[in-house]
N, C-alpha and C positions, 0 to 999 in steps of 0.2 A: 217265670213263675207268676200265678194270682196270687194277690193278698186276699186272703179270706179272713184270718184274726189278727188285727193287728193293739198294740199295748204302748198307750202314752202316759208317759208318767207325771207328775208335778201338775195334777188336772184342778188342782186347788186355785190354780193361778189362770190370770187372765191373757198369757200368750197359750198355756196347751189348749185351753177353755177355745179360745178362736182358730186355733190347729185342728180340734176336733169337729167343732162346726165345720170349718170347710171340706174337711172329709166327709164327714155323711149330707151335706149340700150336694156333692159329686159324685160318691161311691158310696149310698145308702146303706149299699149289697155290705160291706165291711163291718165284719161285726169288734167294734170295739171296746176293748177294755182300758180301764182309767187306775191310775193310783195313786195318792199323796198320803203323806204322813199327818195330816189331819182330816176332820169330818164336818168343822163346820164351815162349809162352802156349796157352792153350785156345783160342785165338778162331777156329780153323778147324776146331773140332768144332760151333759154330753155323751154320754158314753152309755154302750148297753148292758156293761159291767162296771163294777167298781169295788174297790179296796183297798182298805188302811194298810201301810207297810211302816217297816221303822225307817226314822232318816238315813241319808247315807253316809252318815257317821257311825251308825251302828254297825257291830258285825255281824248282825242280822237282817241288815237288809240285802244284799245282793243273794243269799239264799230264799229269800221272800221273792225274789222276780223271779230269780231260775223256775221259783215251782209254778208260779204262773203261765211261763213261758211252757211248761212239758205239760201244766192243766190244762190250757187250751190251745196250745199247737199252735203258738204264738206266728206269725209268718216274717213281721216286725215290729222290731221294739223303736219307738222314740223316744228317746231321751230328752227331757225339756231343760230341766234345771242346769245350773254348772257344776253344784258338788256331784249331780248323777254322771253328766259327761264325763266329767273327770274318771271316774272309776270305768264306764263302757270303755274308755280310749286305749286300755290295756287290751282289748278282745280281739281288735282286728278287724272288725263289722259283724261277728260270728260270736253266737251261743246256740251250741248244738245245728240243728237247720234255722234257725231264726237271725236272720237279719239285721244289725244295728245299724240304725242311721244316724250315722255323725259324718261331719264336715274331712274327716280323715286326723290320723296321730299327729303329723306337724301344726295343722292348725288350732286343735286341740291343746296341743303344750306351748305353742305361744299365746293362743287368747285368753288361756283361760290365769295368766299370768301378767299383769298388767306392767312388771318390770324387763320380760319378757320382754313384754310387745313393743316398748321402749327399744332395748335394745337391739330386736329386730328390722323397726322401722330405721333405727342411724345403720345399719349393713347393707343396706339396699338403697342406702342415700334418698330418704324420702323426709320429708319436714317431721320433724316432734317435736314435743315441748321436752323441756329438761324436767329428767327425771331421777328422784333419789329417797333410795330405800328409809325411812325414817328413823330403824335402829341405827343408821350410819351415818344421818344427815349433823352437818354442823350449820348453826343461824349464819356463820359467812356466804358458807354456798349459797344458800336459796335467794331468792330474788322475793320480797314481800312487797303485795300480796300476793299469797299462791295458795295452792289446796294441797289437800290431805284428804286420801282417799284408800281404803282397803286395797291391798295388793291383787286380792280377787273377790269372786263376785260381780256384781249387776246391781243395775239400778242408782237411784240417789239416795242409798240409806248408807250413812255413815262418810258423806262426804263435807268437808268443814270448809271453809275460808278460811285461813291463816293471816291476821291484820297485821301481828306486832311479837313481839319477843313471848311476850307471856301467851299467844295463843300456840306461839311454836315450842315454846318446854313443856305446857301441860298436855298436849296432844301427842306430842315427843312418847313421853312416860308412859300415857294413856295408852296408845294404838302404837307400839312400837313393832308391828308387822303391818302398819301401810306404808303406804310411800308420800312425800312431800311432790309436787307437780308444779309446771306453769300455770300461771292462771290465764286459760286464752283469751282475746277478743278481737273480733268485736262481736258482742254475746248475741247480738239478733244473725249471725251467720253461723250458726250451728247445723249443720248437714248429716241427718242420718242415710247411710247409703248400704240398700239391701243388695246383694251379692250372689249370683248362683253361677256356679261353674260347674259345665255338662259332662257328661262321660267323654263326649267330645272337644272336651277342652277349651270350647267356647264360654264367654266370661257374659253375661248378663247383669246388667247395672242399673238401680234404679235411685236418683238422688234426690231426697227431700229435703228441703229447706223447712227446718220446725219449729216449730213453740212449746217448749214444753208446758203441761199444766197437773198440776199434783208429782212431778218427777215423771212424768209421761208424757210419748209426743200426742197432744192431743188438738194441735192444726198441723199442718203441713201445706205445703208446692211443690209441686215436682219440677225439677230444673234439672239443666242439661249443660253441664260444664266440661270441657271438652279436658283439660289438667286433672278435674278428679275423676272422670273415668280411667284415664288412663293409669292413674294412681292407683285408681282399684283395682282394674287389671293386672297391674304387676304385682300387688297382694297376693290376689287370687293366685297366679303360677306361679311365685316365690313362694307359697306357703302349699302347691299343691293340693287344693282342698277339691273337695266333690261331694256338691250339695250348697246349702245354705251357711254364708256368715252375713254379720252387721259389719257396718265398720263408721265410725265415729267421727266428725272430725269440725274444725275451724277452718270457713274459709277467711283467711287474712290477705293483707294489702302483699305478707312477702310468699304466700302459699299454702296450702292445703295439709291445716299442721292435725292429724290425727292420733285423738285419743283414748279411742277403745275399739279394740277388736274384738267381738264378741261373736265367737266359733257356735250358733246355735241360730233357731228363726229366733225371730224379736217381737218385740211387742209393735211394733207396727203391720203386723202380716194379716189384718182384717183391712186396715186396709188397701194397701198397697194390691191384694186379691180382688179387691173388688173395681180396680182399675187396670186389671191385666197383668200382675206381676204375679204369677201364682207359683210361687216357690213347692209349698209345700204338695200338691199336688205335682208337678215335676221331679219331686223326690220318688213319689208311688209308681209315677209313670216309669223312669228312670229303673227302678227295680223291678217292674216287670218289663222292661227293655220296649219301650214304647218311646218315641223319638218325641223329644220338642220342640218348639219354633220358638224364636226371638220374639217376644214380644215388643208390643210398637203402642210406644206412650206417649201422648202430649202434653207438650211443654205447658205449663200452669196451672196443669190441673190440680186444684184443690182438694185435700181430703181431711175430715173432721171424724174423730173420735166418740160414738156417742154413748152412751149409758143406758141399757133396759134392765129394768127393776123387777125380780118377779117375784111377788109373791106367794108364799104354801099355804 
């Protein structure tokens, strides 16, 4: 098939925001439409359509895309967010003729699961940090200091350091649907590692060494560990996926202990694209059955995170 209309949603945010740019950088011809549940952002200077929908807690929203998807003959939908993935992961990759792209069902119900993904990572015998639901956690078990972290979701909102007894009761009480975690280190070996796995079953791996700044990686190197590819490798065909994940992780002196799988592109994908890792175009390509090649990255390349300002 051609993609002729396709519809990304959560355009509010700064990973669909650079998902859309690289699409009409490449396929101008694509006429797209954008949607978030708010209006004050940029997200309709990417797109040649735009529109408010309700969040996807409402049960109004998944009737608000359908009509989108038959108003303009949608060809594919992206899905950016987690609470959105979530509900597409039910469809199958199918609403009506329209295409969902997502990573597939098994990766979906464990990334988007952070006790999950625990659990998954010790059945494949892979390193993780100890992990424990916080309605069930007792102060013996954990190991302090550790964190507390929403059971789902993204990002670094809503995750705490846990010092001493009184930050682990009131957090307890507080968030009693996140989880209590290891706290890994050593904190300058933090590795986000971008992920795409081909119709052909081939595993593509891209590993940066990062810095975050504001809760974003906003330096990075690319580096070439020969343990965590192959780690992510076995990710990737243990979980089955096709398409784009992140996957998270510490490297330590005892191994490559990862802690987020997140089944979606990521907010590194401006640049990791503009040094050859072009996921999301691989996707488009991939669905109109157009083949891709390995790409071929050099070890230290640096990439920086920058900021333009526009104003109306």
């Amino acid at each position: 098939m051609k993609i002729k209309n396709l519809l990304i949603t959560a355009i509010g945010g700064d990973i669909a925001q650079s998902t859309a740019r690289i699409i009409k950088q490449n396929r101008p011809e694509i006429n797209l439409i954008g949607t978030d549940i708010a209006t004050r952002h940029a997200g309709e200077l990417f797109v040649d359509n735009f529109y408010r929908v309700p969040s996807a807690a409402d049960d109004k929203y998944l009737p608000s895309i359908e009509q989108l998807i038959k108003q303009f003959s949608i060809d594919v939908l992206l899905p950016m967010s987690e609470a959105e993935l979530a509900i597409f992961a039910k469809f199958n990759h199918k609403i009506d003729n329209c295409i969902i792209a997502h990573c597939g069902e098994k990766g979906l119900d464990i990334g988007l699961d952070k006790f999950k993904t625990n659990q998954f990572l010790k059945s494949i015998n892979a390193p993780f940090p100890w992990t424990i639901p916080a309605a069930k956690a007792n102060l013996a078990d954990v190991n302090l200091p550790c964190i507390l972290k929403p059971n789902t979701g993204s990002g670094s909102k809503g995750v705490f350091i846990i010092e001493n007894k009184t930050d682990f009761e009131y957090h307890q009480t507080k968030y009693p649907n996140s989880i209590f975690q290891e706290l890994l280190t050593p904190h300058n070996q933090e590795i986000t590692c971008a992920i795409y796995r081909a119709k052909t079953n081939e595993v593509y791996v891209l590993q940066m060494l990062r810095q975050l700044i504001g809760g974003a990686t906003g330096w990075a190197v690319v580096i070439n560990e020969s343990h965590i590819e192959q780690l992510c490798i076995k990710i990737a065909n243990e979980l089955d996926i096709h398409g784009a994940i992140n996957v998270q992780l510490i490297n330590s002196k005892d191994g490559a202990y990862i802690f987020e799988i997140n089944p979606r592109i990521s907010s590194t994908v401006a640049m990791r694209d503009n040094i050859g890792f072009h996921d999301v175009m691989w996707i488009l390509n991939e669905i109109e059955d157009i083949a891709i090649a390995e790409p071929i990255i050099k070890k230290n390349k640096i990439m920086l995170k920058t900021c333009s300002v526009i104003t109306l």
